[in-house]
C-alpha positions in Angstrom: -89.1 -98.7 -119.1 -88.4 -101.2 -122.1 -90.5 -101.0 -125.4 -90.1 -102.1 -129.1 -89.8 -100.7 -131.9 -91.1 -102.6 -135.2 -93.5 -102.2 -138.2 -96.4 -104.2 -138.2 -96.9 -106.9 -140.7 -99.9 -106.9 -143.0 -102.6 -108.7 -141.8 -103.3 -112.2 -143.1 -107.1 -111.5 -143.9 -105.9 -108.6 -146.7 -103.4 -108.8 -149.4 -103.1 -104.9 -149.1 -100.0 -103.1 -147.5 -102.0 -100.5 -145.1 -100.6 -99.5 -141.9 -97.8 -101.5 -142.3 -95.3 -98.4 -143.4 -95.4 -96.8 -140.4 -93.4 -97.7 -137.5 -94.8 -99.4 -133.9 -93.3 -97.7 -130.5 -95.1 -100.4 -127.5 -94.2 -100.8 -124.2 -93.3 -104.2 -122.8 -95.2 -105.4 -120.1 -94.3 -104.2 -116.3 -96.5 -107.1 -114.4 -98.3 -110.1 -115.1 -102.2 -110.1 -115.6 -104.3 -111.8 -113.1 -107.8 -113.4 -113.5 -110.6 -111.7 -111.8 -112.0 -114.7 -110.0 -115.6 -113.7 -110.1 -116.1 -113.1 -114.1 -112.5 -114.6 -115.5 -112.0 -111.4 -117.1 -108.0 -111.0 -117.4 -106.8 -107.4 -116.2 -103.7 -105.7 -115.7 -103.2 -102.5 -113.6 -100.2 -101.6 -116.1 -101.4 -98.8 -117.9 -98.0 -98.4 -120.3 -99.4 -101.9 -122.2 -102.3 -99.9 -123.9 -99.8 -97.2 -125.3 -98.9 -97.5 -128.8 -97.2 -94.5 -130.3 -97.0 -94.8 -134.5 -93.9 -92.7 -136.7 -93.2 -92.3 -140.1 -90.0 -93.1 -140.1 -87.4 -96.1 -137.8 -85.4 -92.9 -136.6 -87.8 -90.7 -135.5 -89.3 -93.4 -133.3 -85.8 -94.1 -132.1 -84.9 -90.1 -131.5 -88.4 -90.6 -129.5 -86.8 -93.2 -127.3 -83.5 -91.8 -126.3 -85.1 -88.4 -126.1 -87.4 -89.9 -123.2 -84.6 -92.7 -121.8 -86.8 -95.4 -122.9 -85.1 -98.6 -123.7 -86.1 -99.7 -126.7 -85.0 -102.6 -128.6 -85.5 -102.4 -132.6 -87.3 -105.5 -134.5 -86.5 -105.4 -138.0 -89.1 -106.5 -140.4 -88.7 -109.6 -143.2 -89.7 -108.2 -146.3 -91.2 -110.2 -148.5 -90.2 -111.2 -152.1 -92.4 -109.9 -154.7 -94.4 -112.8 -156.2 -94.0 -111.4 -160.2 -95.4 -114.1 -162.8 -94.5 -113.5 -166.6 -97.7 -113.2 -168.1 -99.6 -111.4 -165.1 -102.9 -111.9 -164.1 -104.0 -111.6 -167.6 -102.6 -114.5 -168.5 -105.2 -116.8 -166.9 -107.7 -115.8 -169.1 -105.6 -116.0 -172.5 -106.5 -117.5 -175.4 -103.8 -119.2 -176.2 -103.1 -120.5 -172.9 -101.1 -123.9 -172.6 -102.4 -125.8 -170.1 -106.1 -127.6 -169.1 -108.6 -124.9 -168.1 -109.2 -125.5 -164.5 -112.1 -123.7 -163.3 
């Protein structure tokens, strides 16, 4: 069995960080999925693609892997750099703000 090992990125819709501490065991596929050719419905008869197992820590879900000989590759994640201005947010609404008011 191969899986990954990653932590998920935050999704684009939220500028929030939740869920994305954690760590993501998944399974690789085994097969292929085929269309069912009377609805087009894709399906898969690979039950290990619907597993996700969540840790708390890049270790533990490792120690989970070599504990149950799974062969799991590890996907580091890019962190981002924080996007710090000077002033802050406050500083759109300042007074003595040195620039044309926009909006």
């Amino acid at each position: 069995m191969r899986a990954r090992i990653y932590q998920p990125a935050k999704t684009a819709m939220s500028s929030g960080l939740g869920k994305t501490q954690q760590w993501v065991l998944e399974y690789a596929p085994a097969s292929a999925r085929q269309v069912d050719p009377l609805m087009g419905w894709t399906s898969s008869d690979d039950m290990q693609s619907q597993v996700r197992l969540r840790f708390d820590s890049k270790e533990a879900a490792l120690a989970y892997a070599q504990a149950n000989q799974i062969d799991a590759t590890i996907q580091e994640p890019n962190k981002r750099k924080a996007n710090i201005r000077h002033g802050g947010y406050g500083e759109n609404f300042a007074t003595g703000r040195r620039g044309a008011w926009t909006h």
